[in-house]
N, C-alpha and C positions, 0 to 999 in steps of 0.2 A: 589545787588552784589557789594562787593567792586572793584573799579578799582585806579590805581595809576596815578595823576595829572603830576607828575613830580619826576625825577631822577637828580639827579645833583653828580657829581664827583670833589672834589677838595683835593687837596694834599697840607698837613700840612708842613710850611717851615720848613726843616731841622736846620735853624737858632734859630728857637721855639724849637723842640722834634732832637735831633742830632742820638742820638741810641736808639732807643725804644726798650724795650724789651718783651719778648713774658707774662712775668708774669705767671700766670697757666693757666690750661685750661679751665675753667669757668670765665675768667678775664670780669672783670665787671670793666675796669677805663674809661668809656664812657658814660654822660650825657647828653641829647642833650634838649635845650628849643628853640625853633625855630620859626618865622614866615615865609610864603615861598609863593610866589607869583603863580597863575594859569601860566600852559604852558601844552605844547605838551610832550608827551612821545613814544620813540619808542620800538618796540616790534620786537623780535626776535621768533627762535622756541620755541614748549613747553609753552606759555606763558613767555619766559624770557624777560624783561624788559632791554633797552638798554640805559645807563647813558649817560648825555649830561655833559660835560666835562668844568668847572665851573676856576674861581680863588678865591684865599683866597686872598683878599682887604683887610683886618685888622683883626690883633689876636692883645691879650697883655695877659701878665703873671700874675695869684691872686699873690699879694706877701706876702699874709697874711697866707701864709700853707708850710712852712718849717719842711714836716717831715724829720726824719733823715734815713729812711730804704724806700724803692721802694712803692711808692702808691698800694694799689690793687683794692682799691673803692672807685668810686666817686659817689656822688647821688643831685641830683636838686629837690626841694621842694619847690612847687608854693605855695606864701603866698596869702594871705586878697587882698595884695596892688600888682596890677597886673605889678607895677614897680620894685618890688624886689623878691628876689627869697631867697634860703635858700643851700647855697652849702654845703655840707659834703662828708669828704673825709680821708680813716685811712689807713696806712700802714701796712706791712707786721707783724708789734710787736703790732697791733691793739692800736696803740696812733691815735686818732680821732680829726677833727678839724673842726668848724665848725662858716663860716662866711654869713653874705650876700652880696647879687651878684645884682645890677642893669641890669635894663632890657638893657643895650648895653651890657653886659658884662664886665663892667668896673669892677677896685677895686674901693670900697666903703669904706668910712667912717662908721663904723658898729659896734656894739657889735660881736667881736669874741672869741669865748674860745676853750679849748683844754683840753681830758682828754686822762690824763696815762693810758696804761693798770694795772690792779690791779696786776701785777709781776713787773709792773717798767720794759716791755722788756728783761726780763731774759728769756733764753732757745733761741729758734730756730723759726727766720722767718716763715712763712708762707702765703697764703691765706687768705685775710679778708676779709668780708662783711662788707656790711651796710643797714639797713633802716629806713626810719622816719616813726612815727606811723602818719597817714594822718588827722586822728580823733584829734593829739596831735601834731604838730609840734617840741616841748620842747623835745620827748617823743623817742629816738631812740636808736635801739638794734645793737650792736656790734658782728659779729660773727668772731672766730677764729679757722682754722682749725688742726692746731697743737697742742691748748692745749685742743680742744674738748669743749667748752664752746662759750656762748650768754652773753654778758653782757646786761644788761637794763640801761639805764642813762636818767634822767631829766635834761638837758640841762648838767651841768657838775657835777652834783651829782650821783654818783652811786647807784641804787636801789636794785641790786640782780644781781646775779650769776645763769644763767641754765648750767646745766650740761647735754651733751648727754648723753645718756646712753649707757653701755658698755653690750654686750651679753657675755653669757657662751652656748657653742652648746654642748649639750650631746647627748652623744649616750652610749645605755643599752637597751641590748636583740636583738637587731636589732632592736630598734627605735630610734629616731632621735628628740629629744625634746630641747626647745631654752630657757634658764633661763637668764631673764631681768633685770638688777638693777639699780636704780635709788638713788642717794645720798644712795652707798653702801647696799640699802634693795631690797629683791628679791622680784617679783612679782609672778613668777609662774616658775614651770619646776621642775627635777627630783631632787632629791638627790644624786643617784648614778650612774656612769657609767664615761666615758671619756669625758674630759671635754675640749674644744679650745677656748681661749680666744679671742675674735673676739669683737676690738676697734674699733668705727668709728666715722668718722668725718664730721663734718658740710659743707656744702655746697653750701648753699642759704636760704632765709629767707625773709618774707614778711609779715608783721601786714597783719590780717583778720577785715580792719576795717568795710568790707562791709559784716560783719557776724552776725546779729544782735541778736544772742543769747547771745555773747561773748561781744559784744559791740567792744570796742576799746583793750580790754586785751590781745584779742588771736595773740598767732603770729604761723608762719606754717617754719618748717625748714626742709630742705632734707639731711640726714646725711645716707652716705653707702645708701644701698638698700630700705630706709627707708624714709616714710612720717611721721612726729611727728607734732602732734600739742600741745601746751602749752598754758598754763591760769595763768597769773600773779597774778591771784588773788588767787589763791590755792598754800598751801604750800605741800600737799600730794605728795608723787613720783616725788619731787622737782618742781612739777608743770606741768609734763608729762600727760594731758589727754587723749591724742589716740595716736599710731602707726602703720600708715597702710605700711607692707613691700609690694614693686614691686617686681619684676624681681630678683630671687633669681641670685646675683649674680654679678650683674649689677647696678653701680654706679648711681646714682642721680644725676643732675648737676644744674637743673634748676627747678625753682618754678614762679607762676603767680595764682593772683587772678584776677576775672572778677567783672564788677560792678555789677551783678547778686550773685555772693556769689561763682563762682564755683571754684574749684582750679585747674590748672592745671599741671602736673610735668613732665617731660622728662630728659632722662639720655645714659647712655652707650647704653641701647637696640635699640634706635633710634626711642620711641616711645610713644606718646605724651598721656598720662591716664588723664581723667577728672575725678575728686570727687565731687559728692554731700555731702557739711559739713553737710548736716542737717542729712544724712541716713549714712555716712562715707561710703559711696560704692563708686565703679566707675561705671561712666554710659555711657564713650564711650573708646576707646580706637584708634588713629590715629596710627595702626602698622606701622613701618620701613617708615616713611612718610620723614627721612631725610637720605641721603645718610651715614653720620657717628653721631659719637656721638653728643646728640644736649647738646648744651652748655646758653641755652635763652631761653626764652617764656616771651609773654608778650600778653595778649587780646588786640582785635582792644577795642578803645574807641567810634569807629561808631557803631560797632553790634558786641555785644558780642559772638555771636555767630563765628564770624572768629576769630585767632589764628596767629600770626607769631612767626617763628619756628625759631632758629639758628640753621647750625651746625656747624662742627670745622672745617669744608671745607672750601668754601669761598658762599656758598650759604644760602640766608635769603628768604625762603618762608612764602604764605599766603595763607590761605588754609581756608575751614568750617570743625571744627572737628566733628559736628556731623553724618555727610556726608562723610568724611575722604577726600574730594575731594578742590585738588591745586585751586588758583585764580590765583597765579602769582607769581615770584620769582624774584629776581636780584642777582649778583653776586659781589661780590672785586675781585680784582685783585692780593691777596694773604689771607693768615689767618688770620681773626678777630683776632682783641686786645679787642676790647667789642663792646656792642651793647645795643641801648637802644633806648624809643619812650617818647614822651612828655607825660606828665600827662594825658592831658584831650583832644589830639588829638592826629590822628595817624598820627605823621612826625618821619620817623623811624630813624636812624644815626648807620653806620658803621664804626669802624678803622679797617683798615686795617696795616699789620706789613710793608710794602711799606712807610706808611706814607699817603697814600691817603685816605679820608673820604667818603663815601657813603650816601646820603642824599633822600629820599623818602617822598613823599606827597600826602597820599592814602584819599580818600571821597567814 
């Protein structure tokens, strides 16, 4: 069973971060790589988990990532060299930047580049993703939720364009049939009857490099009500091979794979679906296991079998999803700004919109 080593609470100087803003609700500008010393943790009711109240000793600013619109993702990508790291980081018009980072967190002298979005920033801010393929460090996919599209890029070459796909719902005779189109061609559904146009947009995204039918190709996105997986290497249905819709109804927010292969997704319904890529089912479902919308997932790195949950509250649980049953939970002391856990160990990091950071160190 997992248990939590230590909690620590420290608050980011206002000298550093002066007004942070809330960004969206799935805000993902939190990266944490962390080494973190054994200690005592205390424990409240419920299993809640009680933060030991820390200082920040030294920050300093990358000054190598001058975007010009509000960050919305940052992502840390452990290399070869257990001394450098791989920062990436795109804003709201998804222009992406992407330097390395030494193990103190210093700026470094480093090969850095940066690519435009393929509009040059034209139209309307939004929501961006990011992440490295793990299999391919060079290798990372851009999501943007405004114009509905994934870019793919090799370091700062552009490889391809995904496009979500937009539904047609029709309704004729009194049924209710859903027509798909991907790069403008239909896949299936009526001909006749009333038709609502029903757009939706990306919302997380995660290479399946631990899928080994797909190798390092597949990547899994949550767009609306919707799980899609994509294969770079097919140009058919723009490269759409599966779509498993949830919760008719209910937003998607978050996506996670396990080093097992399994996926995980959570969204508006508050409720955490596991999929087998190999059978495209779900094989567990943790109902309403979060008080509000979950906005995170991410698998322990100790046992894949446990799960840590975000939601838009200020609550970060741990739980076994197969079981549906809590290990333990901590709280912030207002609404996440994001949240994330080291690569290949489980030291989890919260921001809070306070300015104080939330720091966990689970075995």
């Amino acid at each position: 069973m997992l248990e939590a080593k230590r909690l620590n609470k420290a608050v980011v100087p206002k000298t550093l971060i002066p007004y942070p803003s809330p960004a969206n609700l799935q805000s993902t500008r939190l990266a944490v790589h962390i080494a973190m010393e054994d200690s005592s943790v205390g424990r409240g009711k419920e299993s809640l988990l009680i933060p030991e109240t820390t200082q920040v000793l030294d920050s300093s600013l990358v000054n190598r990532c001058p975007h010009r619109s509000e960050i919305q993702s940052i992502v840390l990508a452990e290399t070869e060299s257990k001394d450098c790291s791989i920062l990436g980081s795109v804003d709201s018009y998804g222009h992406l930047i992407v330097s390395p980072l030494d193990a103190s967190d210093r700026d470094v002298d480093g090969s850095t580049y940066s690519v435009s979005p393929r509009d040059y920033g034209v139209g309307e801010g939004s929501w961006a993703g990011l992440c490295f393929n793990p299999s391919q460090l060079s290798m990372a996919a851009v999501a943007r939720s405004f114009c509905k599209s994934i870019d793919i890029y090799d370091q700062d070459i552009h490889l391809r364009t995904l496009r979500t796909c937009f539904k047609i719902r029709i309704t004729a005779f009194g049924y209710s049939s859903l027509l798909v189109y991907h790069d403008d061609q239909a896949h299936y559904g009526l001909t006749s009857g009333r038709a609502c146009l029903e757009l939706w947009h990306p919302s997380s995204l995660v290479f399946m490099d631990n899928f080994s039918e797909g190798g390092n190709s597949m990547l899994a996105i949550t767009e609306g009500s919707q799980l899609s997986i994509w294969d770079l290497r097919v140009k058919e249905n723009g490269g759409c091979v599966r779509g498993i819709t949830g919760s008719v109804g209910d937003i998607l927010y978050a996506i996670n794979i396990s080093s097992s292969g399994n996926i995980a997704a959570g969204g508006a319904d508050r409720t955490v679906t596991i999929y087998d890529p190999r059978r495209w089912s779900a094989i567990s479902r943790w109902l309403h296991c979060s008080k509000y919308e979950i906005t995170g997932l991410t698998f322990s790195s100790v046992d894949p079998n446990y799960i840590y949950v975000q939601g838009v509250d200020y609550e970060v649980l741990c739980g076994q999803w197969r079981e549906s049953e809590k290990a333990f939970s901590f709280r912030g002391d207002s609404n996440w700004f994001g949240f994330s856990k080291c690569a290949n160990r489980d030291i989890l990091a919260g921001w809070c919109d306070s300015g104080s950071i939330f720091v966990a160190d689970v075995s």
